[in-house]
Wavefront OBJ file of the C-alpha trace (Angstrom):
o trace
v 19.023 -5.993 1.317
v 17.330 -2.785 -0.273
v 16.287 -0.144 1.970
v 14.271 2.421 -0.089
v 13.749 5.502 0.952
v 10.500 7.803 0.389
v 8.812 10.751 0.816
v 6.408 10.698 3.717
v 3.076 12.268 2.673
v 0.194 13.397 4.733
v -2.030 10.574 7.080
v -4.859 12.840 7.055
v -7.355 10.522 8.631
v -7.991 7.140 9.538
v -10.799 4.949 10.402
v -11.137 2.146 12.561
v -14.163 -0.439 12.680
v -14.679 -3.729 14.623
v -18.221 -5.558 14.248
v -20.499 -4.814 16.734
v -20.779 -8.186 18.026
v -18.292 -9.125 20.684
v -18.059 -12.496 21.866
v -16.347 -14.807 24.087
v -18.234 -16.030 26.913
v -20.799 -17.554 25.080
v -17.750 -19.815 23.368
v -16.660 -21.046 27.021
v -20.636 -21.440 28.158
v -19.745 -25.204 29.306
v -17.187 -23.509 31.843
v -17.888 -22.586 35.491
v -16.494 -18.756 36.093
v -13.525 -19.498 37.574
v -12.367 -21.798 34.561
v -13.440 -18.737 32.106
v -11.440 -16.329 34.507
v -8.611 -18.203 33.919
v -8.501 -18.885 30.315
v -9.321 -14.700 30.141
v -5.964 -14.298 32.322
v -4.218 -16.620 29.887
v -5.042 -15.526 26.385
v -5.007 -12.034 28.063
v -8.156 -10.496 26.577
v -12.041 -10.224 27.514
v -13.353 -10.661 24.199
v -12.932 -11.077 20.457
v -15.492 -9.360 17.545
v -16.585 -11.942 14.829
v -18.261 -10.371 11.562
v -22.068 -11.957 11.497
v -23.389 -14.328 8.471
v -24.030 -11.000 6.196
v -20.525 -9.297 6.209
v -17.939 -9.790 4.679
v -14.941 -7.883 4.116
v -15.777 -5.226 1.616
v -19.067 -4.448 4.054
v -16.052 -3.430 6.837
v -13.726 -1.589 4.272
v -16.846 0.574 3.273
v -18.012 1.471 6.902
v -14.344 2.610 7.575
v -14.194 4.422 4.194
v -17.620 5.698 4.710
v -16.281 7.588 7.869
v -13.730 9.377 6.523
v -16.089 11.012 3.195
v -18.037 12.613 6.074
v -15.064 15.104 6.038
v -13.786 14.617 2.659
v -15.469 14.778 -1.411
v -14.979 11.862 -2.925
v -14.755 13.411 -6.080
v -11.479 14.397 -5.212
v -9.992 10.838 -4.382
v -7.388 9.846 -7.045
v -6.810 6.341 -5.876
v -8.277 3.607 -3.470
v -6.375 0.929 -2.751
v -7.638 -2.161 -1.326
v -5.910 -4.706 0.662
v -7.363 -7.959 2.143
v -6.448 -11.368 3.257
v -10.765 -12.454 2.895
v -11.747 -10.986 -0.505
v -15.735 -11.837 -1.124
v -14.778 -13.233 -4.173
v -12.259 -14.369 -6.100
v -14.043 -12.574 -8.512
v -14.930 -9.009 -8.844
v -12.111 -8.096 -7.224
v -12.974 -6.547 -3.681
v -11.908 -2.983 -4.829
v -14.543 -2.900 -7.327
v -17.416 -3.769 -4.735
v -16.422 -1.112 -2.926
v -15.856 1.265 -5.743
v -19.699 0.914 -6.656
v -21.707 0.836 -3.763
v -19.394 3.911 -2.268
v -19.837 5.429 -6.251
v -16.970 6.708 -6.061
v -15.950 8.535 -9.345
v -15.575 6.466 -12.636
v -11.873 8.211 -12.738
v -11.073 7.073 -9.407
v -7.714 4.132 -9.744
v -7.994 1.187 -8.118
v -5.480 -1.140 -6.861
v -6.130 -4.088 -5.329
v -3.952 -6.172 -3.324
v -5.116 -10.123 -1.261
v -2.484 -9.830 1.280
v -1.528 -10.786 4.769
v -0.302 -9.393 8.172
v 2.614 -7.513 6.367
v 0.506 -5.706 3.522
v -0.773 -2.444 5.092
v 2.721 -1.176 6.127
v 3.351 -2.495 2.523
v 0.629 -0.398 1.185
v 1.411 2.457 3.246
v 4.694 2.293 1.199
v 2.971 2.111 -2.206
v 0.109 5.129 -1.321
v 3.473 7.323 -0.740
v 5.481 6.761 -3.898
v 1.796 7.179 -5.692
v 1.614 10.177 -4.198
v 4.836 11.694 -5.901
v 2.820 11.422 -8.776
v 1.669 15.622 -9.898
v -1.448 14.190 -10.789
v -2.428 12.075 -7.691
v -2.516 13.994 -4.408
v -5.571 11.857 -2.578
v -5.742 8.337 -1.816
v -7.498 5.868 0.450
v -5.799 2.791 1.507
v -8.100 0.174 2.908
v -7.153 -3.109 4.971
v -9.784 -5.470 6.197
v -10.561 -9.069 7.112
v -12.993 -11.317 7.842
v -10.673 -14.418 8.386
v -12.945 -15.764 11.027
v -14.966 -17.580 7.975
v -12.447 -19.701 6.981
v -11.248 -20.678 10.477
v -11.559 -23.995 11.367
v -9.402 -24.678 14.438
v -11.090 -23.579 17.868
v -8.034 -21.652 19.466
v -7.142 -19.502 16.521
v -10.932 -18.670 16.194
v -10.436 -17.428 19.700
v -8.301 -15.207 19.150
v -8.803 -13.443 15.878
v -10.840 -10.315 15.579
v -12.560 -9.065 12.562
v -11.886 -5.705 11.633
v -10.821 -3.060 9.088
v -8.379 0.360 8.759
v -8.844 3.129 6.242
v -6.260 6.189 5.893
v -6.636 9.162 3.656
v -3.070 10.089 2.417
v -2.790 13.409 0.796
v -0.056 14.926 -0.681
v 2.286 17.041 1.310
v 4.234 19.845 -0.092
v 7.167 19.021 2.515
v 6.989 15.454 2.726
v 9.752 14.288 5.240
v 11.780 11.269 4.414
v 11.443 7.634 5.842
v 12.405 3.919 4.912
v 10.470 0.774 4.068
v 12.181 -2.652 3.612
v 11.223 -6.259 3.611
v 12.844 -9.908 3.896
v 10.668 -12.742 2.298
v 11.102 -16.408 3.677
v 9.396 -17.886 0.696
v 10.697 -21.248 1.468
v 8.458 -21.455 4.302
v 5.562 -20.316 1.812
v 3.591 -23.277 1.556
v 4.471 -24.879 4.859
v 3.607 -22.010 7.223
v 0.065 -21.051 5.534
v -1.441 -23.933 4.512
v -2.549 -22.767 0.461
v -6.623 -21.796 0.589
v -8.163 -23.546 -2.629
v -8.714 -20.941 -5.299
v -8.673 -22.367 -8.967
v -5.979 -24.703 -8.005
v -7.002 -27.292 -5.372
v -6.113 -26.447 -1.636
v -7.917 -26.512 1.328
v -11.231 -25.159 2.450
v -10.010 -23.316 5.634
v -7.244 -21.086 6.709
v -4.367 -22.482 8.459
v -0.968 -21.131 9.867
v 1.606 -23.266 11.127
v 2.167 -21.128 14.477
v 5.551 -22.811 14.971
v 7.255 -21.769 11.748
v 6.070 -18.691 12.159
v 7.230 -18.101 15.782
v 10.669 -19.671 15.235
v 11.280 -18.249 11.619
v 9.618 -14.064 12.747
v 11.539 -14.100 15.961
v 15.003 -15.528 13.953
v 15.059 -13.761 11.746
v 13.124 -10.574 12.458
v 16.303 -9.323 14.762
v 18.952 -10.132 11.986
v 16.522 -8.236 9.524
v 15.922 -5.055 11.557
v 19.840 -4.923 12.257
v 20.937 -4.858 8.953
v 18.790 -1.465 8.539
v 20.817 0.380 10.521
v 18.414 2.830 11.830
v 20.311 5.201 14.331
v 17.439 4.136 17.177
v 18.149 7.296 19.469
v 15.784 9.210 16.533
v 13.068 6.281 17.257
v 11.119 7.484 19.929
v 8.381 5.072 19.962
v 8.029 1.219 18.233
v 5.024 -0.694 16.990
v 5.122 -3.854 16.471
v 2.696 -6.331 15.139
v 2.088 -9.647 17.039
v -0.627 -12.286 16.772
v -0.069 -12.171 20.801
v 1.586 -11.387 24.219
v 3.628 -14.119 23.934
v 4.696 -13.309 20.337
v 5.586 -9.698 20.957
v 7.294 -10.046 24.691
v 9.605 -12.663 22.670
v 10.272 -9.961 19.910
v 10.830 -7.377 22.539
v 13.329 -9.114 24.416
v 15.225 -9.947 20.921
v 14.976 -6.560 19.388
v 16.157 -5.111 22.590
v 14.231 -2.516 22.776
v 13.647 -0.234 25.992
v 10.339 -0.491 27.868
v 9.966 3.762 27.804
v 9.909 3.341 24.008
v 7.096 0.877 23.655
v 3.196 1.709 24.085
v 1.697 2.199 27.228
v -1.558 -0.564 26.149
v -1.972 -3.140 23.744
v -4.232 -3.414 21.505
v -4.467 -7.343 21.804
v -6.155 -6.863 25.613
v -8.723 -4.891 24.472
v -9.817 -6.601 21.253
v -7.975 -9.783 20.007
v -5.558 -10.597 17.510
v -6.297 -7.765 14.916
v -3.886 -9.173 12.164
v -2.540 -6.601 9.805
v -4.279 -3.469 11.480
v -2.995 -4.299 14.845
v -0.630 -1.622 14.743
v -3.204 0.926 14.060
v -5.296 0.196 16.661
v -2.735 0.395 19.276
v -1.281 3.612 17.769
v -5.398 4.894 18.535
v -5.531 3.357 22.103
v -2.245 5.265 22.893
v -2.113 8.594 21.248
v -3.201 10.805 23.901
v -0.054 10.349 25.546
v 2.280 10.091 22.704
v 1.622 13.129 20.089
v 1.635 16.561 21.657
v 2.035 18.528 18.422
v 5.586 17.455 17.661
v 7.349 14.965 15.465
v 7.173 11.650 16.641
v 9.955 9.724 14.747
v 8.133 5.853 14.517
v 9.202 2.423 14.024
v 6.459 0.344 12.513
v 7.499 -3.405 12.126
v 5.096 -6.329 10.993
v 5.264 -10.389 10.267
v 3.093 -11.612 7.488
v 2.029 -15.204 6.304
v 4.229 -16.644 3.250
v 6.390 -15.351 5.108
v 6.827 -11.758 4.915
v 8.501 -9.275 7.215
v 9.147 -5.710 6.920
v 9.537 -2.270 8.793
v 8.339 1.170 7.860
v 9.642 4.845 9.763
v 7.006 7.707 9.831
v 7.116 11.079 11.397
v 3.497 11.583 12.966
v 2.721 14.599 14.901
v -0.542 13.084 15.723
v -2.895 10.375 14.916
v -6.636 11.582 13.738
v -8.045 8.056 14.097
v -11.824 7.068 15.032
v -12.979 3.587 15.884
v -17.032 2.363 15.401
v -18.574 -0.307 15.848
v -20.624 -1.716 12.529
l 1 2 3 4 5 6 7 8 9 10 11 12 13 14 15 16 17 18 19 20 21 22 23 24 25 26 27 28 29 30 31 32 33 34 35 36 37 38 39 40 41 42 43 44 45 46 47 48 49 50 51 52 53 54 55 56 57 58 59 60 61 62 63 64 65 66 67 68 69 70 71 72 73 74 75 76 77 78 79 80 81 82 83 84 85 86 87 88 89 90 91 92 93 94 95 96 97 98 99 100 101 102 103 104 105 106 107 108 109 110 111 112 113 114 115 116 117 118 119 120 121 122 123 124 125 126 127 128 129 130 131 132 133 134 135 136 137 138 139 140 141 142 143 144 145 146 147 148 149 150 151 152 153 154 155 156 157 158 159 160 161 162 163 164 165 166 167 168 169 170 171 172 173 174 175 176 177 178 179 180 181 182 183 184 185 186 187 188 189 190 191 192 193 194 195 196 197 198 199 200 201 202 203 204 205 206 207 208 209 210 211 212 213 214 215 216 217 218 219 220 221 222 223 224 225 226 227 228 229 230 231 232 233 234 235 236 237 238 239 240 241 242 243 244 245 246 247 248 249 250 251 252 253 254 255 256 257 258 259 260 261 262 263 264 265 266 267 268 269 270 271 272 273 274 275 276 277 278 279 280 281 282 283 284 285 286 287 288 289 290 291 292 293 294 295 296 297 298 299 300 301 302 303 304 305 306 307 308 309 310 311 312 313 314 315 316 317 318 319 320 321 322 323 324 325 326
């Protein structure tokens, strides 16, 4: 297995942004409290945020993008890359939409990227190898998702959560060096995500087989991580991405990992299953307590549909994240 190392650039800035409407009650309305009470305590959150009829998933990237040129010229951004797992269309590709109604500058690259839960620590990787580039020292990396469109089955609607991330990664003059590596199951490709149609017949909705995906992610996930060697006394604190409680007290338990070096709250119990940008959101919900002006040495690790896992390092002295609501 390849481990690559890289040089750790600047996370300047990120942006967080949920839709503004929140929902969950309404979906139980049948119920009497106590029933709803319970099935709260079970999935272990109070609500979930759907996108409404008129967003999609380049209207989220652009709030989130939009948040972070109140500080920054966009005349000086080299790149944007785009990732999402609910492009508008097949066709422009959803890096373009958001290219012209930000107007960003004709010069501007643009990468764009449909991928799943494992793609923004993926992209992560790519904006910092761009970035030793002499001629690229700004880019935005965008990850958002409107999934809930394409959701058919009642439970999984229940727990997903539109939402999207954007960072602004500049370059550092001391970048500080980290690792990114991945394992893809690709045998499982077409079994555990049930293929969307596209040009090539499929099906209308989006599907995961929750079972291959539990069994498969919490396999092979340990064997993965342990072949990276990391010397874990330098990881002070892990992330871990989980579609829910269930998921990541399993992972927990088989990664080993102590309780002091995990987050103090999930992001899960406050919002839903977040997908890709899960992560992020609890790395905003807990950094009051974990940066204090020094290196943080971090362990980001993700599962993705197909399937994909991976695992990313970073040294973060703190997090300048901001959530909104659209």
């Amino acid at each position: 297995m390849s481990v690559m190392i890289f040089n750790q650039h600047n996370i300047k800035m990120v942006s967080l942004v949920l839709p503004e409407k929140k929902i969950f009650k309404e979906e139980f309305n049948y119920l009497n409290e106590t029933k709803i009470t319970k099935i709260k305590e079970n999935l272990g959150f109070d609500c979930h945020y759907i996108a409404d009829s008129k967003t999609y998933s380049s209207d989220l990237a652009i709030k989130a993008i939009s948040k972070i040129l109140e500080n920054f010229d966009k005349s000086h951004l080299d790149m944007l890359i785009s990732i999402t797992p609910s492009p508008d269309f097949l066709a422009p590709q959803t890096a373009n939409i958001i290219h012209k109604k930000l107007q960003l500058s004709d010069h501007t690259i643009l990468l764009d990227k449909t991928g799943f839960c494992s793609s923004v620590l993926q992209g992560l990787f790519f904006a910092f190898v761009f970035l030793d580039n002499p001629n690229i020292n700004n880019i935005i990396l965008t990850y958002s998702q409107t999934v809930s469109k394409k959701i058919q089955d009642d439970n999984f609607y229940r727990n997903i959560s539109d939402n999207a991330c954007a960072f602004l990664i500049q370059k550092s003059n001391s970048p500080s060096k980290n690792i990114y590596a991945e394992l893809n199951l690709t045998s499982f490709t077409e079994k555990e995500t049930i293929p969307i149609e596209a040009y090539k017949q499929g099906a209308s909705y989006f599907y995961v087989n929750n079972g291959i995906f539990f069994e498969e992610s919490q396999v092979n996930y340990p064997l993965f991580y342990k072949k990276l060697m990391l010397k874990t006394k330098e990881i002070e604190y892990y992330f871990l991405h989980s579609p829910n409680q269930f998921f990541y007290k399993k992972m927990v338990e088989n990664l080993s990992i102590p309780c002091n070096k995990l987050p103090k709250k999930m992001a899960y119990n406050f919002f839903g299953s977040l997908g890709a940008n899960t992560i992020f959101f609890d790395l905003h919900i807990n950094k009051e307590y974990i940066f204090d002006g020094s290196d943080k040495k971090l362990f980001l690790g993700s599962q993705g549909g197909g399937i994909t896992l991976n695992a990313l390092t970073l040294n973060l002295s703190n997090f300048n994240s901001t959530l909104i609501y659209l």
